[in-house]
Every structure is written in structure tokens, then in C-alpha cells.
C-alpha positions in Angstrom: 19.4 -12.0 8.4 17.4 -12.0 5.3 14.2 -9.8 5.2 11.3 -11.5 4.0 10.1 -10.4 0.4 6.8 -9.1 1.2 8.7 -6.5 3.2 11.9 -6.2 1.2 10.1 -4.9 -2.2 8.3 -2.3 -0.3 11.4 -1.1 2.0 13.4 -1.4 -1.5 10.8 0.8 -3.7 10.6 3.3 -0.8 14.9 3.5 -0.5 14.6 3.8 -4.7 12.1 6.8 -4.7 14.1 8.6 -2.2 17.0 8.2 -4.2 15.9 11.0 -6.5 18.0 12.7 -9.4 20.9 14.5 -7.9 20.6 18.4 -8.5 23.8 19.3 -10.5 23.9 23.0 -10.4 26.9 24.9 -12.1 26.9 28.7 -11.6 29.1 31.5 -13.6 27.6 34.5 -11.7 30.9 35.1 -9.5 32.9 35.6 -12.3 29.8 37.5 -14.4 27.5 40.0 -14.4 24.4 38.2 -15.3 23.0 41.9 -16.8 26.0 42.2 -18.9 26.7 38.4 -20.2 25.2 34.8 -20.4 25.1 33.3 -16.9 24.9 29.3 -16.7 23.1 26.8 -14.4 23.7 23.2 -15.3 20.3 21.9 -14.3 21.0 17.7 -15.2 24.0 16.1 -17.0 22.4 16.7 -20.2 20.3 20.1 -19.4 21.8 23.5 -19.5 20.4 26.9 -19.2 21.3 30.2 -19.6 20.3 33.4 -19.1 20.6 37.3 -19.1 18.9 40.6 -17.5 18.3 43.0 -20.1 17.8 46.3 -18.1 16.7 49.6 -19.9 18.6 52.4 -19.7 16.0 54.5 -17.6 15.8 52.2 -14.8 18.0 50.2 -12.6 18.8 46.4 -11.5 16.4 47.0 -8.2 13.5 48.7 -9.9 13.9 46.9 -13.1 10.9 49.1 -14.7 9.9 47.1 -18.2 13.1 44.3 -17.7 13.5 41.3 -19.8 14.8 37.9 -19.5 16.8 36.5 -22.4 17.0 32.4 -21.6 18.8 29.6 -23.6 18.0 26.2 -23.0 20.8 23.4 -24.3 19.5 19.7 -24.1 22.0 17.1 -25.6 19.2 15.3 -27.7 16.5 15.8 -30.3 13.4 16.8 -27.8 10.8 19.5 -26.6 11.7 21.6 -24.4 10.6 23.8 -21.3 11.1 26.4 -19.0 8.5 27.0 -16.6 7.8 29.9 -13.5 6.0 28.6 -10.5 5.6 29.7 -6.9 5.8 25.9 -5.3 7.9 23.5 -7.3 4.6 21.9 -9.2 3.7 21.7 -12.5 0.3 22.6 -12.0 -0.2 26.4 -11.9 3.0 27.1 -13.7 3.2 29.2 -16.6 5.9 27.7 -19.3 7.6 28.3 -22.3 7.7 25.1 -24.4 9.7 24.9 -27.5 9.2 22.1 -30.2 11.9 21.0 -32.9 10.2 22.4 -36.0 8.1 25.4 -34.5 8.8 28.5 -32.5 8.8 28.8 -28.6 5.0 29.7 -27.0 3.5 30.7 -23.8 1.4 27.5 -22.0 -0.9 27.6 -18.9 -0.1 24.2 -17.0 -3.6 23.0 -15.1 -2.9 19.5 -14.7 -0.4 17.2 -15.4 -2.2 14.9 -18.6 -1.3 16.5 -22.1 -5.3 18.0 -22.7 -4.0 20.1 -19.1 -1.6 21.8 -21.4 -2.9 25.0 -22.8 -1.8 27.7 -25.2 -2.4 30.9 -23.6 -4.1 33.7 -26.2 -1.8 35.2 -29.2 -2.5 38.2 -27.0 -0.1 36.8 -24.4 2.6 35.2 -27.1 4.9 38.2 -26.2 7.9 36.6 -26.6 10.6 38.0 -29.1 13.9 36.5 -30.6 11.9 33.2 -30.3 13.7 29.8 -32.0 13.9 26.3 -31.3 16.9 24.5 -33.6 18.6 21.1 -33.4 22.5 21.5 -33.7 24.8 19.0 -34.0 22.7 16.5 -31.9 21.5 19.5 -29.1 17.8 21.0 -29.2 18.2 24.6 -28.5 15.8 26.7 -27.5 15.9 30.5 -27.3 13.8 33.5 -26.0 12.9 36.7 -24.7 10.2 37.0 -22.2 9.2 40.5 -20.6 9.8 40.1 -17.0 6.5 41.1 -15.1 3.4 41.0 -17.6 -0.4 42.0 -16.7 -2.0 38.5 -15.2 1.1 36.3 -15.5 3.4 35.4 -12.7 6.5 37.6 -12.2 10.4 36.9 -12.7 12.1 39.0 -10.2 15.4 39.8 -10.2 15.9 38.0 -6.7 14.5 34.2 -5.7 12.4 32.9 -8.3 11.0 29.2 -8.7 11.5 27.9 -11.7 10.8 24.2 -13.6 12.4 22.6 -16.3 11.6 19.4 -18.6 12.2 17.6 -21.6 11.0 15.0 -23.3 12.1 12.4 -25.5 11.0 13.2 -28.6 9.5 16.2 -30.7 6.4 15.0 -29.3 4.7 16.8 -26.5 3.7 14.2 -24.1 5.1 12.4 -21.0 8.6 13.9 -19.5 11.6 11.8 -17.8 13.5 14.7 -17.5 11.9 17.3 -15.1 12.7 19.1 -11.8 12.2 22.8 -10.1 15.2 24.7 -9.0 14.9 28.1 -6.6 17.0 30.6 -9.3 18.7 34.1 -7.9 19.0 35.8 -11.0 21.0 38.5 -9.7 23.6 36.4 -7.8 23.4 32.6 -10.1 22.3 31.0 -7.1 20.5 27.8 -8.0 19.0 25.1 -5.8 16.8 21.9 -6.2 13.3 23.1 -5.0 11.6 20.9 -1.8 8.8 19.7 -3.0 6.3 19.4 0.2 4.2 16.5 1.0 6.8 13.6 0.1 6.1 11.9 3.0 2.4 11.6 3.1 2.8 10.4 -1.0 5.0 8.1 -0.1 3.1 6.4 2.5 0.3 6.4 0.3 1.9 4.3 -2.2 3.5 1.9 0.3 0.0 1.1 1.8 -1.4 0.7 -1.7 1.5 -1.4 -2.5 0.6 -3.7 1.2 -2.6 -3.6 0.4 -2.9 -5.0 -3.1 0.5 -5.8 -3.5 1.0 -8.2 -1.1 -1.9 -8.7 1.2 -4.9 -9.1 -1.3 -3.0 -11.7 -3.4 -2.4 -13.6 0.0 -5.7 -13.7 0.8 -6.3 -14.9 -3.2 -3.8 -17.8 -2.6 -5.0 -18.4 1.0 -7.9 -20.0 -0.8 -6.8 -21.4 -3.9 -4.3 -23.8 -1.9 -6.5 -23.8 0.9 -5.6 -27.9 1.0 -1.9 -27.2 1.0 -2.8 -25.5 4.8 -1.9 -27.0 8.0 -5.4 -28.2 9.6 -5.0 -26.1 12.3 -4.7 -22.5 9.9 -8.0 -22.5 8.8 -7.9 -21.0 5.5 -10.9 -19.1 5.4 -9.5 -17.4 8.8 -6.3 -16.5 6.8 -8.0 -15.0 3.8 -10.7 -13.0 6.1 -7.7 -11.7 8.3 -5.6 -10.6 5.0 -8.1 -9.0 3.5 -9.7 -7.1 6.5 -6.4 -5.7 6.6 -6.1 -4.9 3.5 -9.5 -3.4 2.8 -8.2 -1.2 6.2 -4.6 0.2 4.4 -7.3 0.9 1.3 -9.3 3.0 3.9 -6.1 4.9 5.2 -4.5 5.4 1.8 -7.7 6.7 0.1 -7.7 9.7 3.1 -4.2 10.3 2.8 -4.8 11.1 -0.7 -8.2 12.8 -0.3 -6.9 14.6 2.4 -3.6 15.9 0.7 -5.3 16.6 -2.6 -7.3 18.6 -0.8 -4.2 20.6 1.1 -2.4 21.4 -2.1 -5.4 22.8 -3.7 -5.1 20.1 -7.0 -8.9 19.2 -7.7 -10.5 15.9 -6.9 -10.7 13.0 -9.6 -9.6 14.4 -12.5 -7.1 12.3 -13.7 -7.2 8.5 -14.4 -5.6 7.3 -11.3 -7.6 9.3 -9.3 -10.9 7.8 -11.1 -9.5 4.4 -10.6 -8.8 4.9 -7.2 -12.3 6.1 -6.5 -13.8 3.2 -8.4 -11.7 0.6 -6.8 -12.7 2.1 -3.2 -16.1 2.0 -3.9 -16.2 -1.5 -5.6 -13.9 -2.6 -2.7 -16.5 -1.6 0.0 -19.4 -3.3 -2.2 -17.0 -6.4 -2.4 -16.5 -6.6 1.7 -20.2 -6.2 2.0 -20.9 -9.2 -0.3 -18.8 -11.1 2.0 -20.1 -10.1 5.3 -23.4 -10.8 4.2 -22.8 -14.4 2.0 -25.2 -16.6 1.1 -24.8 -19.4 3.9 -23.4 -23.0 2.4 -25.6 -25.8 3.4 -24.9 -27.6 7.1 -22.2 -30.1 7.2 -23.4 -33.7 6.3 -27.2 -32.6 5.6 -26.7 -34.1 1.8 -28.0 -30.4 0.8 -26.2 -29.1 -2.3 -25.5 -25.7 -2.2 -28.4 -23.1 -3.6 -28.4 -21.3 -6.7 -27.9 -18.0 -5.1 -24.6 -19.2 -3.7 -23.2 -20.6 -7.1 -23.5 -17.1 -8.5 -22.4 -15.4 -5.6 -19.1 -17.6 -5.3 -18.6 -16.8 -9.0 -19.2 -13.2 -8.9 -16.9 -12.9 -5.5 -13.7 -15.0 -7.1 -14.5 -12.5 -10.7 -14.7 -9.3 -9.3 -12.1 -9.8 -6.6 -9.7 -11.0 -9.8 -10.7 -7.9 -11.6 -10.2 -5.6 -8.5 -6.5 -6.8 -8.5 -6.1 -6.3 -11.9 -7.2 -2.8 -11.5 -4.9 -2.6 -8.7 -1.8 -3.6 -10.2 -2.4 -0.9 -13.2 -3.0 1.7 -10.3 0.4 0.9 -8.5 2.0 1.1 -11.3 0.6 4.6 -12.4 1.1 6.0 -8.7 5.2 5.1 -9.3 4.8 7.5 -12.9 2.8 9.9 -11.0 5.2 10.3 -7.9 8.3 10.3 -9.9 6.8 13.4 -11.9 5.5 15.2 -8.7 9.2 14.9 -6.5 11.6 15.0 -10.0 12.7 11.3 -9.8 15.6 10.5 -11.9 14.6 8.6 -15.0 16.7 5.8 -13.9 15.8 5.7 -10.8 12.2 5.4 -11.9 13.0 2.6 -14.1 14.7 0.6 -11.2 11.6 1.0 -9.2 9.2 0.2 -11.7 11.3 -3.6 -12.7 11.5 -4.1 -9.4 7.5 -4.0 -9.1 7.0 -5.6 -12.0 9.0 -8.4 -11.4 7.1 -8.9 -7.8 3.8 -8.4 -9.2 4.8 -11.3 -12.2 6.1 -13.8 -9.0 2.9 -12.2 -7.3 0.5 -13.5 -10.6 2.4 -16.7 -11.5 1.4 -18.1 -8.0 -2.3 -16.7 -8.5 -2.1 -18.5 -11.9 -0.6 -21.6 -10.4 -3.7 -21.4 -8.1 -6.1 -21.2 -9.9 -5.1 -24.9 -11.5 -4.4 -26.6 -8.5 -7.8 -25.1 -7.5 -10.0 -27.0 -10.9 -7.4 -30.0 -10.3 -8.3 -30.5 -6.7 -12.1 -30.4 -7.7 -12.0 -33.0 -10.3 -12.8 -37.0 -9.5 -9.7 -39.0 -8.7 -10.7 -41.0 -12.2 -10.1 -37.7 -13.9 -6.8 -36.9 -12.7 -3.9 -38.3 -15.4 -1.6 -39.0 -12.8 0.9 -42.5 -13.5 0.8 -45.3 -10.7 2.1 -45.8 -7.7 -1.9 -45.9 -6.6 -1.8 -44.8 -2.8 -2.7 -46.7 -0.2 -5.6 -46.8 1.2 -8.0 -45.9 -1.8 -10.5 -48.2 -3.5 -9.4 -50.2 -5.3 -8.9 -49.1 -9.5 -8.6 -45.6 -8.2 -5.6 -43.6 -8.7 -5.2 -40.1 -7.5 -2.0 -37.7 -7.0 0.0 -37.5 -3.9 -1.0 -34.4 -3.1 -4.3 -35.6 -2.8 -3.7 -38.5 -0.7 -5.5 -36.9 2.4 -8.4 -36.0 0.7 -11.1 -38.3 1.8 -12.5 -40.4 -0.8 -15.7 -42.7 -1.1 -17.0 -45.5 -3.6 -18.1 -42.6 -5.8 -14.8 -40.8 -6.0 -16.2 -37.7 -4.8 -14.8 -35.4 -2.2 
């Protein structure tokens, strides 16, 4: 049995995103003593790190009084690179050490995820030594010392510790395809993929924004734009009032699920652009139901009234602003996909999978809009208008010759509708 697309693409999105980038940790520490020697974690196919305690003399591996952390990070590519400490797996609050082909590694503060959320911490707090960042033979390698526990920055312990990694794709510091957090032992090499918490609630929020303007709000669109194409008895307007009030109610839901979980992660509210869009599209969404609800009425059924002013404009501004609302929406989908693949470390492929698989529905999604919106000006034209090559149908006047699709439209002298 074959699933029906509207609930294929969102069962197949969901199946991708789970299938995030498989954790490919390598350790050395049984056969090493990681405060003697280089010990290794293979973080990705193409991400290595390593790393050694450097304990004083005058104190030992438990108290580790005034320790360092020597770190090498190997990516096989020309990139920037980072190695960040954490307490929960997410980029913001982290404190990182980014290195950039051409400059020397630096101490960051990471309070949001865009590029301006990036900042350099004082040159007070630039403590690193036997800092470099070098491209050899095709690897970017970055190298470091960083004093274990420093006075307002978050502690490397010789035990569990959550680090992050990332790179991007060019010596440009900007958007990252490679990223994940790993729980790190430094003692015994353990490494594991961090679980980043929430998933769930994130990834019902996307599915009911896909639903929503995906595939339900373009039904409705088309619900009216072949509204002649129906069976007489599915009333179109009944269809398009039933697909969007269940739309506009998966909007409600998914704006509280992110609200709500914002709010429980302690990220603030609005402050990036898909937040701001989603904010505006709720608001313009409730402004847009309203103006339906309270329509201007169209003028009784064989009174000879044409219809007022006031409902010309309104139409126009309805069909315009609902076009521009699903515009909107397809740009937010598409940057809640980015967004989510950042938060839970999706693979880069993965994320690309996803991403032509929505794009390829939204294009089917907007060609049928498109191919709408022509049938829509065609069936509002005079039969005389149509170019359309004989057979005339039966039953016109004579002279007149109008599509077959038209053929149950009822027609008088005039050739109006």
C-alpha cells in the first residue's frame, strides 16, 4: 500500500532527521597515559582531536592545582576550526576556541547561534599559549594550550567534560555542516555523542509547521482556485474553511511548543530571524482568520446586485496576503530544517536529503498553486475570449465556443457566467 504524499514527505523528513551523523569515536587511552602522551578521539570521518594533561610537578592528576590542556585538532580540509566546553551539548553558552587559516587560535563567548552571537572574549582572557592554526598537506590544524580552570570561565576537569566541535567550509567564519558535542573523560579517553534534550518537542514543531503550511494551507489555496473542478456536492468554500481552520490550529500548537520550549532551555525569545518570522506570521495569521470570519457579505443570489466596493478590496487583500503568508512560510520551513540540524548535530548529508526532499514538495506544492491561479483568470473570462479550436459544445448559443472544461458552466446570450 502506497502512503499518500501529503503524509509520506512528512513521515520521510521526520525518518531523515532522526537519522543523524553517526558518532565515530576512536580512543587510545587503554594503551596511553593521556598525562604522558597525545590521546585521540576520532570525532567524524574527517575530524580528529587530540589531547594531553600537562600536570605540574607539585600537584597530582586528582587535585590538578594550575593543570593545562594541550589540544590538536586535525580536519581533512582548508576550514575554521573549533573546540568548544559546554555543560548541555548547545552552542549557546559555550565558551570556544576557534582557529582561522591565516590567524592564531582565540577565546570566543557563544550567545546565540547567528555570526554577530560570536564574541571575542577580552585580550585579558586570550590566555592561551603554543597557539597556531596551519594548513598541511590539505589538513587545517589547529593547536593550543588552554589553562584548565580560569577565574569566570567554565572548567575542564580531569573527569566527564562536555565538549563541542565544528568546522566549517571555508576560512570564513560563518555557518557550520560539521558540528556535534561529545561527553569527553580525559583521564580514561572515554568519548560519547552528547543527548541533546528536547528532540522530540522540536521535532513535532516542525512537522506541524510543515502540515500546516506545507500541506494544508496550499490545499485550502487550491480548494479555491479549482473550485469548478469540485464535485457539486464538496462545496469548495467548505473544503478551504475546514483546511485552513486546521491549519491556523497546528499554527496555534506549534507556536507554544516553541514558546514554551524556548522558554525551558533558557534561549531568549525572538532574537533570531526565524523566531521574528514566526512571530510575524502568527500574528498576521490571526489578523488573516479574522478578516475571514468577519467578510464583507457577497450580494444575495439572483438580486442583479454587483458586489460592493468594500468586498473587491477585501477579496484582493485576502488572496494577497494569504499568498504572501505562504511565501513566508515556505522560507520559515526551510530555516527550521538549518536550525534543527545545528541544534541535534545532523549529518551534512543527511541535511541535504531532507532539505531536496522539501524542496522538491514545496516546487510540486507551487506549480499546482501556479497552475491555479490561470485556470482561476481563464475560468473568469467570456467564452468569446477563450482561444480554444472547435468542436463548439453542445448546447451553447450559437457562434459561441468555449473549452470542455467549461462545458457545465452556465452560459447566457451575453456570455457571462
Amino acid at each position: 500500500m502506497y502512503a499518500h504524499p501529503s503524509k509520506a514527505v512528512p513521515l520521510l523528513l521526520a525518518a531523515c532527521i532522526y537519522s543523524t551523523s553517526t558518532f565515530a569515536e576512536t580512543s587510545t587511552a587503554d594503551s596511553k597515559d593521556c598525562t604522558k602522551e597525545m590521546c585521540e578521539s576520532q570525532l567524524s570521518d574527517d575530524f580528529l582531536l587530540k589531547y594531553k594533561i600537562n600536570v605540574p610537578s607539585d600537584t597530582t592528576l586528582e587535585l590538578c592545582d594550575k593543570c593545562t590542556i594541550s589540544m590538536e585538532a586535525i580536519y581533512d580540509g582548508e576550514a575554521w576550526l573549533s573546540i568548544a566546553v559546554g555543560t548541555d551539548g548547545l552552542m549557546i553558552g559555550s565558551e570556544a576556541v576557534i582557529g582561522i587559516p591565516g590567524g592564531v587560535p582565540l577565546k570566543y563567548d557563544l550567545s546565540s547561534k547567528s555570526v554577530e552571537g560570536i564574541v571575542q572574549m577580552p585580550d585579558s582572557a586570550q590566555t592561551l599559549t603554543d597557539a597556531s592554526v596551519e594548513v598541511i598537506d590539505g589538513q587545517t590544524v589547529m593547536k593550543f594550550t588552554k589553562i584548565m580552570k580560569e577565574a569566570d570561565e567554565k572548567e575542564i576537569t580531569t573527569d566527564a567534560n562536555v565538549f563541542l566541535w565544528a568546522h566549517g567550509t571555508s576560512d570564513a567564519l560563518g555557518y557550520h555542516p560539521g558540528r556535534s558535542s561529545f561527553d569527553l573523560n580525559l583521564s580514561s579517553g572515554s568519548a560519547t555523542e552528547v543527548s541533546i534534550p528536547d528532540m522530540s518537542a522540536w521535532l513535532a514543531h516542525g512537522i506541524m509547521a510543515f502540515l500546516a503550511w506545507g500541506v494544508l494551507v496550499p490545499f485550502a489555496v487550491n480548494s479555491s482556485l479549482f473550485r469548478d473542478l469540485l464535485p457539486t456536492r464538496l462545496p469548495w468554500f467548505n473544503l478551504h474553511r475546514a483546511f485552513n481552520s486546521t491549519a491556523f490550529a497546528l499554527l496555534v500548537a506549534c507556536f507554544s511548543v516553541a514558546v514554551s520550549y524556548t522558554a525551558k532551555e533558557g534561549a531568549g525569545h525572538f532574537k533570531n530571524s526565524h523566531q521574528r518570522m514566526g512571530l510575524f506570521m502568527t500574528t498576521a495569521t490571526v489578523l488573516q482568520v479574522l478578516g475571514g470570519v468577519f467578510r464583507p457579505k457577497l450580494p444575495i443570489p439572483d438580486s442583479g446586485e454587483e458586489r460592493t466596493m468594500f468586498r473587491k478590496v477585501w477579496e484582493r487583500k485576502h488572496s494577497l496576503f494569504g499568498a504572501a503568508l505562504l511565501a513566508c512560510g515556505f522560507w520559515e520551513m526551510n530555516e527550521g530544517i538549518q536550525l534543527f540540524s545545528i541544534k541535534y548535530s545532523v549529518s551534512e548529508n543527511t541535511e541535504s536529503k531532507v532539505c531536496i526532499a522539501y524542496w522538491v514538495w514545496i516546487g510540486i506544492i507551487s506549480a499546482t498553486v501556479i497552475l491555479g491561479v490561470w485556470y482561476s483568470k481563464i475560468r473568469k473570462k467570456k467564452p468569446s475570449d477563450l482561444k480554444y479550436v472547435p468542436p463548439a459544445v453542445e448546447g451553447t448559443d450559437s457562434g459561441v465556443v468555449i473549452p470542455k472544461m467549461l462545458a457545465d458552466v452556465e452560459v447566457d446570450a451575453d456570455g457571462q457566467e
